[in-house]
C-alpha positions as CSV (number, residue, x, y, z in Angstrom):
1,X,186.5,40.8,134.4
2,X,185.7,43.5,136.9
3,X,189.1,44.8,138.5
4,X,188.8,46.7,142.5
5,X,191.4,49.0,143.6
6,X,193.0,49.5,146.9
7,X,195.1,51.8,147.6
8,X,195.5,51.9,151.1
9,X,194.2,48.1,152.3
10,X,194.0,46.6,156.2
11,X,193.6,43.5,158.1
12,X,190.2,44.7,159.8
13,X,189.7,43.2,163.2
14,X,186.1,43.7,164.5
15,X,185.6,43.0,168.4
16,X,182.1,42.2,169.5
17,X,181.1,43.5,172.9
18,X,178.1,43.7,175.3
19,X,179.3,46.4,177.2
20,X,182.7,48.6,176.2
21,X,184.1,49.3,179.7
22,X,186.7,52.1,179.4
23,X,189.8,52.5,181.7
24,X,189.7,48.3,182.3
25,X,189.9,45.1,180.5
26,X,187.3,43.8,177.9
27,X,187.7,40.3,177.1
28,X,186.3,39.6,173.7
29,X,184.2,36.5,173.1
30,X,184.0,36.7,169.2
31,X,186.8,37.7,167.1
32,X,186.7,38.5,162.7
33,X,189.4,39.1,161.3
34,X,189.2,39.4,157.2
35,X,191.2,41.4,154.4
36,X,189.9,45.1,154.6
37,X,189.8,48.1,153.1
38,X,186.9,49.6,151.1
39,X,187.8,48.0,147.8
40,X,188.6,44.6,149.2
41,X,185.1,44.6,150.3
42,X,183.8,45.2,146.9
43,X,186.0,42.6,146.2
44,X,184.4,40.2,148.3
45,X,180.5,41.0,147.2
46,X,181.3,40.8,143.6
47,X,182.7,37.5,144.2
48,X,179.1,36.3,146.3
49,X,177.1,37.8,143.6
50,X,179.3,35.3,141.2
51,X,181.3,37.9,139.0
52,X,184.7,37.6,138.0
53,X,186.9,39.9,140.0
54,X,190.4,41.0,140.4
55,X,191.9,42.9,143.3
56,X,195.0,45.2,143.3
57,X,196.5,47.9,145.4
58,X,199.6,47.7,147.7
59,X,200.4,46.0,150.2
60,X,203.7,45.2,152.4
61,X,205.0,42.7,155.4
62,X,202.9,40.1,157.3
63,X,199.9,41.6,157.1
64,X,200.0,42.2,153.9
65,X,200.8,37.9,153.2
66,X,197.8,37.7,155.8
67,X,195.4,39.4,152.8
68,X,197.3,37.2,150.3
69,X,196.6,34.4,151.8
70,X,192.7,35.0,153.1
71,X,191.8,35.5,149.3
72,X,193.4,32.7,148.2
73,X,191.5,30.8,150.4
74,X,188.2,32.6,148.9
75,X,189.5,32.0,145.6
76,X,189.7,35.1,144.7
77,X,191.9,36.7,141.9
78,X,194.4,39.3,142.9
79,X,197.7,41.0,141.9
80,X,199.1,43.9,144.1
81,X,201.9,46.1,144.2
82,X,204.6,45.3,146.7
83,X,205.6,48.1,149.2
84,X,208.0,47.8,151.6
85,X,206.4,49.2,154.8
86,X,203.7,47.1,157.0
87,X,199.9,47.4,155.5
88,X,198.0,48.5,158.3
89,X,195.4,47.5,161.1
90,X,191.8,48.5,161.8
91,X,189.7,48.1,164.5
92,X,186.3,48.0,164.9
93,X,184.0,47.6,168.0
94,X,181.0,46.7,167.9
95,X,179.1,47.3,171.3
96,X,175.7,48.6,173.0
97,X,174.4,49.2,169.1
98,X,177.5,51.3,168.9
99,X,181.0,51.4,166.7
100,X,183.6,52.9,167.9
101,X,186.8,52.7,165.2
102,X,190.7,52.4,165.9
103,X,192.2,53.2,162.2
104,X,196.0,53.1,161.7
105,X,197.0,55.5,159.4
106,X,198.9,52.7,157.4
107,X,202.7,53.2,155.5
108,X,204.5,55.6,153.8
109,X,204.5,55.1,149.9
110,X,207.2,56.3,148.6
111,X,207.5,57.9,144.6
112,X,209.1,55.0,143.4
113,X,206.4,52.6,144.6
114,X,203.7,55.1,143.7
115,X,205.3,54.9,139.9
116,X,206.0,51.4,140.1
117,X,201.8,51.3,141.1
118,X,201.1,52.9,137.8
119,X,202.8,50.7,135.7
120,X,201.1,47.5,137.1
121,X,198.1,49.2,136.9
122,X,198.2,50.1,133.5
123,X,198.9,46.3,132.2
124,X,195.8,45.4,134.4
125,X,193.6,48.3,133.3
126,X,194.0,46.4,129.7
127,X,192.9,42.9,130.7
128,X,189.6,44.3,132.5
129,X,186.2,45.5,131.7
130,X,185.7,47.6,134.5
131,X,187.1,49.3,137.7
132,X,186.1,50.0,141.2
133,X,188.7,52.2,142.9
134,X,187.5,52.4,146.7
135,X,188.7,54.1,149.9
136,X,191.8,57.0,150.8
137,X,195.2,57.5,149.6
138,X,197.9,56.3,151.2
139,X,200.4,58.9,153.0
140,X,203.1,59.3,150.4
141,X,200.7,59.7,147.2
142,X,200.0,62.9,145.8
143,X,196.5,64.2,146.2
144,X,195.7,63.9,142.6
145,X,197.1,60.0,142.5
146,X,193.4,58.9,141.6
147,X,193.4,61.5,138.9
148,X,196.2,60.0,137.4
149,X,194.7,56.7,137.9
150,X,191.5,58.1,135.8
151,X,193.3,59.4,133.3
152,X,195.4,55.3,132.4
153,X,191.4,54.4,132.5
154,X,190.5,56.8,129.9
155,X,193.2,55.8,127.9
156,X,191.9,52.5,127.1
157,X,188.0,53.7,127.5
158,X,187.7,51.6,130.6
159,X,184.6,53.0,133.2
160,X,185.6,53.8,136.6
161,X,182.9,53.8,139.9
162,X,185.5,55.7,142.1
163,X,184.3,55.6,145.8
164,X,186.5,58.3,147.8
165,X,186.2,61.6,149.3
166,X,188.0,64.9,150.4
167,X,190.8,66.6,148.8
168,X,191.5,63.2,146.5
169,X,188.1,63.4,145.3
170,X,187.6,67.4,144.3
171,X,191.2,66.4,142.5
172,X,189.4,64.4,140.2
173,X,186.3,66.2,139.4
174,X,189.0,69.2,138.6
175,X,190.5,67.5,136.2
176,X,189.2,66.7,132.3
177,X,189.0,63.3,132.9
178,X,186.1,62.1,134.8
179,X,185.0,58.8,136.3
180,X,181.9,57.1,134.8
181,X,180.3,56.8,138.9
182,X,180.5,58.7,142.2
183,X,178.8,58.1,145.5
184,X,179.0,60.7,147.5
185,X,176.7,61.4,151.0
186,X,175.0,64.4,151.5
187,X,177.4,65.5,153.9
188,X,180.2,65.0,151.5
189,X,178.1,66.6,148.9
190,X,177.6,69.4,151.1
191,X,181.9,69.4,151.8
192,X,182.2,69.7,148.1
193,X,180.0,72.6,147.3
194,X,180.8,74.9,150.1
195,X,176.7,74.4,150.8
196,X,174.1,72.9,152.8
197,X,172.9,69.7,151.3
198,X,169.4,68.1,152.5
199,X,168.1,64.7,151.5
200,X,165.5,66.6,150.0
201,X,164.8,65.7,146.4
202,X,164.9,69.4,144.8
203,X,167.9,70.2,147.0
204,X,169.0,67.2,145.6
205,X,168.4,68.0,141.8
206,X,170.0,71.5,142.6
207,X,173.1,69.8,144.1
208,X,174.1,67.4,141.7
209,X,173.4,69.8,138.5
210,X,176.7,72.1,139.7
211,X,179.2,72.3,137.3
212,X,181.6,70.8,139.4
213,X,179.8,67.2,138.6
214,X,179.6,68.2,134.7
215,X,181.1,64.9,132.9
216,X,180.0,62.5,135.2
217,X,177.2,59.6,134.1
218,X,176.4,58.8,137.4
219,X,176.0,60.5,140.6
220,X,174.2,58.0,143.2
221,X,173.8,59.9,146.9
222,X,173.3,57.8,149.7
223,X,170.9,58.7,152.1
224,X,171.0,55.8,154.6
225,X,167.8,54.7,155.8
226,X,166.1,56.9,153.2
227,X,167.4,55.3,150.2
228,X,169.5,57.1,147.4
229,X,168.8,59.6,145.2
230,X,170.9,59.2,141.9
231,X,171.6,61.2,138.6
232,X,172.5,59.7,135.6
233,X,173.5,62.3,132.6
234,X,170.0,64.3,132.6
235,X,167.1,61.8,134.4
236,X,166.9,62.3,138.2
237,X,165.9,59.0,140.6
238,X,164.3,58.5,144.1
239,X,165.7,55.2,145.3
240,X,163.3,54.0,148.7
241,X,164.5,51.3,150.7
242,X,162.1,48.7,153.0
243,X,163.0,48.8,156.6
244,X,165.7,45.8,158.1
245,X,167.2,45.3,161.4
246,X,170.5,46.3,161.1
247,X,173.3,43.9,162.6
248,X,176.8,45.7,161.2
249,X,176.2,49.2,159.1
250,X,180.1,48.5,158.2
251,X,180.7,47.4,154.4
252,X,177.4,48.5,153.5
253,X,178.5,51.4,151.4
254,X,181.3,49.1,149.4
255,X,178.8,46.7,149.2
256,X,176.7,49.2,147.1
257,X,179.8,50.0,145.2
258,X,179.7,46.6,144.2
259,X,176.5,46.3,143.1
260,X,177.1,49.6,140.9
261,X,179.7,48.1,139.4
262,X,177.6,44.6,139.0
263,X,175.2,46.4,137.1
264,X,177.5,48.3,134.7
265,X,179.6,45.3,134.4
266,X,176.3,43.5,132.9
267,X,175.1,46.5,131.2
268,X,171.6,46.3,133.0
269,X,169.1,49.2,133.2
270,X,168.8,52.5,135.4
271,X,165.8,50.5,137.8
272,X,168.4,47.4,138.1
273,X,171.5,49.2,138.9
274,X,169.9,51.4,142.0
275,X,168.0,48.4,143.0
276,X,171.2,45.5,142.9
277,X,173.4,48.8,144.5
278,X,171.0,49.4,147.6
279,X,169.9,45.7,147.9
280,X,173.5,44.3,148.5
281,X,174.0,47.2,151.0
282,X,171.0,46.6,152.7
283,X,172.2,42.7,152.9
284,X,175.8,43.6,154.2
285,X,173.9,45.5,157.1
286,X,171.9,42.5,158.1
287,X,175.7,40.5,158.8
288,X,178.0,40.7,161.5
289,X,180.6,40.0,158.9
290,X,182.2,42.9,157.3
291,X,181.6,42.5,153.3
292,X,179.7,39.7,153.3
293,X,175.8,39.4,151.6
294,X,173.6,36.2,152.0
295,X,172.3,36.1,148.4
296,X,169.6,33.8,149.4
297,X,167.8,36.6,150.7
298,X,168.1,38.8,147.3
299,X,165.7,38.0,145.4
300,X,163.0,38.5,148.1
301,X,164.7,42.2,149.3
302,X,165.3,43.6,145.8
303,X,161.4,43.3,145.2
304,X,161.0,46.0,148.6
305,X,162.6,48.6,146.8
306,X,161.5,51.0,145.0
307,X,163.0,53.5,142.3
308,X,161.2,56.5,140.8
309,X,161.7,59.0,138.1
310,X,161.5,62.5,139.8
């Protein structure tokens, strides 16, 4: 069983407009409104794709029985951490091609709830195969919380695709214990190092040979429309990606999470894991739906694409 992770979850509410008038009323013809949060859209994909998933992370109030409830209706498997402030709202909307995003910050965790996380986590961590720990840390958590999180992974010699960025991330690649997959962008990359990061493939291959990325099996860069570039321990890949029409870019990147953690979870080769990462991306995109994929239309994508040893 694969097992997601989030920490910091949301009822996502995604408005669908023609025209975004400011300064006056929009009336909305088309509401979603689905169980968010980075990992809960892994969640989601992995369940399409038809692998056995878990979610856990924290949640708290109504909105937080509103997520119980909408993945019990998708049958999916789940066991959170209770919290006793409200999980948050998020906003996204969609208008003239555009996205304009209205994030709560979310609640307070306090240290007993962030130790009580642990715990659970722990007795999960042993019933799984695999993790996928997506999205930011809730305010309340120290910085290094994911660290820690690594660390109850290592312990049982469970692999960990950890999708986050920022202070929480550089936490964890300081520390000795390292997750098995990143995806960073290149502007994150470029946060990271202190240096300018271009999708170019030798800037690339320069990049992701730092020491600060010693330890980590795979390091798969998104690129956008360009593909991904990945590393994984001492062979460099060019992922290229066919051109689609785009509907909602939102998801896209957990959606490639899940596919990462698909392919680990099935042990498949280098080519299968860049191709089944960038093709459910690529099929999130093409959905007005947050975290959804139409897997009728994989088999014919996943041929487009194109991965090369560079």
């Amino acid at each position: 069983m694969i097992l997601t992770v989030t920490m910091n979850p949301s009822v996502d509410i995604a408005y669908q407009l023609d025209v975004f008038h400011l300064d006056t009323v929009n009336r909305i013809v088309e509401t979603h409104k689905t169980p968010g949060g980075k990992g809960l859209n892994v969640t989601r994909v992995l369940s399409q794709v038809g692998d056995q998933v878990m979610a856990t992370g924290l949640l708290g109030g109504k909105l937080g029985e509103f997520i119980q409830q909408e993945l019990d209706k998708a049958s999916i498997q789940h066991d959170f951490s209770p919290i006793s402030g409200e999980t948050r709202n998020c906003i996204a909307v969609l208008h003239e091609g555009q996205q304009t995003e209205i994030l709560e910050s979310g609640p307070t965790i306090s240290d007993e709830e962030g130790k009580a996380f642990l715990e659970h986590f722990e007795n999960l961590v042993k019933q799984v195969s695999i993790i996928a720990v997506s999205g930011s840390l809730p305010k309340g958590l120290p910085v290094d919380f994911y660290a820690k999180m690594i660390e109850v992974c290592a312990r049982y010699q469970k692999p960990v695709v950890l999708d986050c960025s920022g202070a929480a991330l550089m936490e964890v690649l300081k520390s000795q214990t390292k997750p098995t997959v990143i995806k960073p962008n290149t502007e994150e990359l470029s946060q990271l190092l202190d240096m300018e990061v271009t999708a170019n493939s030798e800037a690339l291959k320069t990049a992701l040979n730092q020491e600060l990325f010693e330890g980590i099996e795979w390091v798969i860069v998104s690129l956008g429309s360009k593909g991904a570039f990945a590393k994984h321990k001492d062979t460099y890949y060019k992922v290229s990606i066919p051109k689609i029409e785009v509907v909602n870019p939102v998801g896209s990147g957990d959606s490639t999470v899940a596919g990462i953690t698909s392919a680990l979870f099935h042990a498949e080769s280098d080519e299968n894991l860049l191709k089944k990462a960038n093709c459910l991306g690529m099929l999130n995109a093409q959905e007005k739906q947050t975290g959804l994929v139409n897997m009728a239309n994989y088999a014919s994508l996943v041929e487009q694409i194109k991965v090369e040893e560079v």
